[in-house]
C-alpha positions in Angstrom: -45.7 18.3 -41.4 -43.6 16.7 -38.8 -45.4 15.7 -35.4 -43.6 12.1 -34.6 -44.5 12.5 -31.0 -47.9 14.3 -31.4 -47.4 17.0 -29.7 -49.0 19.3 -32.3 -52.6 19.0 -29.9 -50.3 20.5 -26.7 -49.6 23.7 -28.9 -52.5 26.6 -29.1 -52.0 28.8 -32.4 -52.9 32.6 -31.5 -53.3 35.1 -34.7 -51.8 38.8 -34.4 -49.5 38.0 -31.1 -47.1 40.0 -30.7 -48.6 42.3 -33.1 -50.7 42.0 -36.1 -50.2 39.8 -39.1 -48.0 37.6 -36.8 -49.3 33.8 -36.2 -48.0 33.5 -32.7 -47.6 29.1 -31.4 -48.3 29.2 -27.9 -46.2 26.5 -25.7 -48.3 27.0 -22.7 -50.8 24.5 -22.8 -48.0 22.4 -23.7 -45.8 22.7 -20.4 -49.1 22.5 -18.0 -49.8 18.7 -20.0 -47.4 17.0 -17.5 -47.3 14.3 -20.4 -46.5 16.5 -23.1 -43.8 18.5 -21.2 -42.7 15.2 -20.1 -42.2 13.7 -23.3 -40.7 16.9 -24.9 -38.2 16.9 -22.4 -37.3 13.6 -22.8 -36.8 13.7 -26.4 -34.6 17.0 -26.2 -32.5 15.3 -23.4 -32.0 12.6 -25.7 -31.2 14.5 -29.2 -28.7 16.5 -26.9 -26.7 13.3 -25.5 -27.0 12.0 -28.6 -24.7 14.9 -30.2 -22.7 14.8 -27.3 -23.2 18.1 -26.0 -20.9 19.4 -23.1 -22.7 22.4 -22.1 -26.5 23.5 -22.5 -27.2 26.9 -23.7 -30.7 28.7 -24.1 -32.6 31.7 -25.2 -34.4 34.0 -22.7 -37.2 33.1 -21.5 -39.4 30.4 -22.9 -36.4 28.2 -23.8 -35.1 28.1 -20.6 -38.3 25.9 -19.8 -36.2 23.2 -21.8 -33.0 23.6 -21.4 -33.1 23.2 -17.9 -34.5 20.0 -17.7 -31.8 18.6 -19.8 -29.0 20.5 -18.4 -30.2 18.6 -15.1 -30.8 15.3 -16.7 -27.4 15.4 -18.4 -25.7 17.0 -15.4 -24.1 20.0 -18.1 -23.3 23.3 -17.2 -25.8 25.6 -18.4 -25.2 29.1 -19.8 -28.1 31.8 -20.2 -28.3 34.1 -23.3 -30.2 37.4 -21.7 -31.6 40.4 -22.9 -29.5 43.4 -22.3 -28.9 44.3 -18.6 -29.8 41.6 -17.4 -26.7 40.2 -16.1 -24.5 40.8 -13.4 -20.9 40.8 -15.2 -19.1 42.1 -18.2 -20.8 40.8 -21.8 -20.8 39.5 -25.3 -23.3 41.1 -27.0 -25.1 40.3 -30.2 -27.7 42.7 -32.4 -30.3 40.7 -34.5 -33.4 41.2 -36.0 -36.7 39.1 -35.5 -39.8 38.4 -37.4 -41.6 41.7 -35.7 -38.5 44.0 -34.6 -34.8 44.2 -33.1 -33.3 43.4 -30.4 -30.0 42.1 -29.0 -29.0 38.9 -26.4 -26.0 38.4 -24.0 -23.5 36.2 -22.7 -21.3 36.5 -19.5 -17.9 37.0 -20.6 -16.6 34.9 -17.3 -18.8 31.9 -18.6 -16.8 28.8 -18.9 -16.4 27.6 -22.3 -13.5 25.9 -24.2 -13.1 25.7 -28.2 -13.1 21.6 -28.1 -16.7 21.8 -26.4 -19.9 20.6 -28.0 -23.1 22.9 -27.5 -26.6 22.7 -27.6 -28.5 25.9 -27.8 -32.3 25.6 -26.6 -35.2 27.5 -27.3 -38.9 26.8 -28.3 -39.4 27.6 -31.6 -37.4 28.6 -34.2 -39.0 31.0 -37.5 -36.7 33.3 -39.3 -33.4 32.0 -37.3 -32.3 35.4 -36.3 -31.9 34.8 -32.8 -30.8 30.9 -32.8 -27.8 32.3 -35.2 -27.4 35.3 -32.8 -26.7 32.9 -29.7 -24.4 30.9 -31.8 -22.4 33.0 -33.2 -21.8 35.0 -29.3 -20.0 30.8 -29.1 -18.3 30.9 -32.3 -17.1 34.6 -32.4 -16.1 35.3 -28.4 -14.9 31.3 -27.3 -13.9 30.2 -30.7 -16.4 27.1 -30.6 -16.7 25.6 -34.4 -20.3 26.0 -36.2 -20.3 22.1 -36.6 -19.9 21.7 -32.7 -23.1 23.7 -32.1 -26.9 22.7 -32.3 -30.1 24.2 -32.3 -32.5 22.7 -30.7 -36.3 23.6 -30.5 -39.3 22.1 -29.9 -41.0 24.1 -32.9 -39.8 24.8 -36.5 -41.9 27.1 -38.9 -40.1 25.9 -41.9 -42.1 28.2 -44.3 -40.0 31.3 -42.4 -36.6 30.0 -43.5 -35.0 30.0 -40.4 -33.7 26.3 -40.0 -32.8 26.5 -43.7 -30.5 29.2 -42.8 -28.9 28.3 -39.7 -28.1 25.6 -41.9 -26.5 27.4 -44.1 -24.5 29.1 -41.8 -23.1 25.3 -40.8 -24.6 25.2 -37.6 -26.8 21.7 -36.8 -30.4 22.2 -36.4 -32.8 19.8 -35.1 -36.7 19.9 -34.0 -39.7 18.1 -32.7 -42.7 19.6 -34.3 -42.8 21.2 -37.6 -45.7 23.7 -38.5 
């Protein structure tokens, strides 16, 4: 599998977390390796200017770790995908369904975003795609942004889930750092 910056040593694997039967990758060590978390956030900064992103999006809570790095680095406007309630204005909601439950994220609806804009949605890890597809599609179904003009981006990828596969599928871009 995929590890072109071996990074794989930086990420603990922890069995039945959440719950049990669930094979839970645990970013932790990873951020408090000032060289790992270094060199991951210099790779996503780069795969985002590459695709020419004008604004950074992420997933509550570890892939706000990322994205703000890069929204800094890049000087973009960042935009937060919450659970429920936990933001102060009106919403764009979105219902989807995980690995090990349900759930549901949420965009400000006074969050400035134009159809012509490129995005790059961050999170850590991607599995079954349910919530990477979610974010997107509060973009492509309440500001009109194209499924080409989005990317996810994540440090992890469990292939074996399906998830990249299917966000591909659904004609968004997809692109990760270490594949398990």
């Amino acid at each position: 599998m995929s590890d072109r910056l071996d990074l794989k040593k930086y990420i603990r694997t922890v069995k039945d977390f959440p719950i049990d039967g669930i094979v839970f990758r645990d970013i932790t060590s990873l951020i408090e390796t000032p060289e790992a978390f270094i060199k991951t956030c210099d790779e996503l900064t780069r795969i985002t200017k590459e695709f020419g992103a004008n604004i950074v999006a992420s997933i509550e809570s570890r892939g706000f770790i990322f994205a703000g790095t890069i929204a800094r680095d890049l000087e973009l406007p960042f935009v937060l995908a919450r659970k429920p309630g936990k933001l102060p204005n009106q919403t764009y909601k979105k219902s989807f369904d995980l690995e090990y439950g349900s759930t549901s994220i949420e965009i400000q609806q006074n969050t400035n975003v134009n159809k012509d804009q490129k995005i790059v949605i961050v999170d850590d890890l991607v599995a079954t795609g349910g919530t990477a597809i979610a974010c997107a599609e509060l973009f492509t179904e309440n500001f009109n942004i194209n499924a080409s003009d989005i990317l996810i981006l994540t440090v992890i990828d469990l292939p074996d889930l399906g998830g990249s596969d299917l966000i591909k599928n659904q004609g968004y871009h997809i692109e990760t750092i270490v594949d398990y």
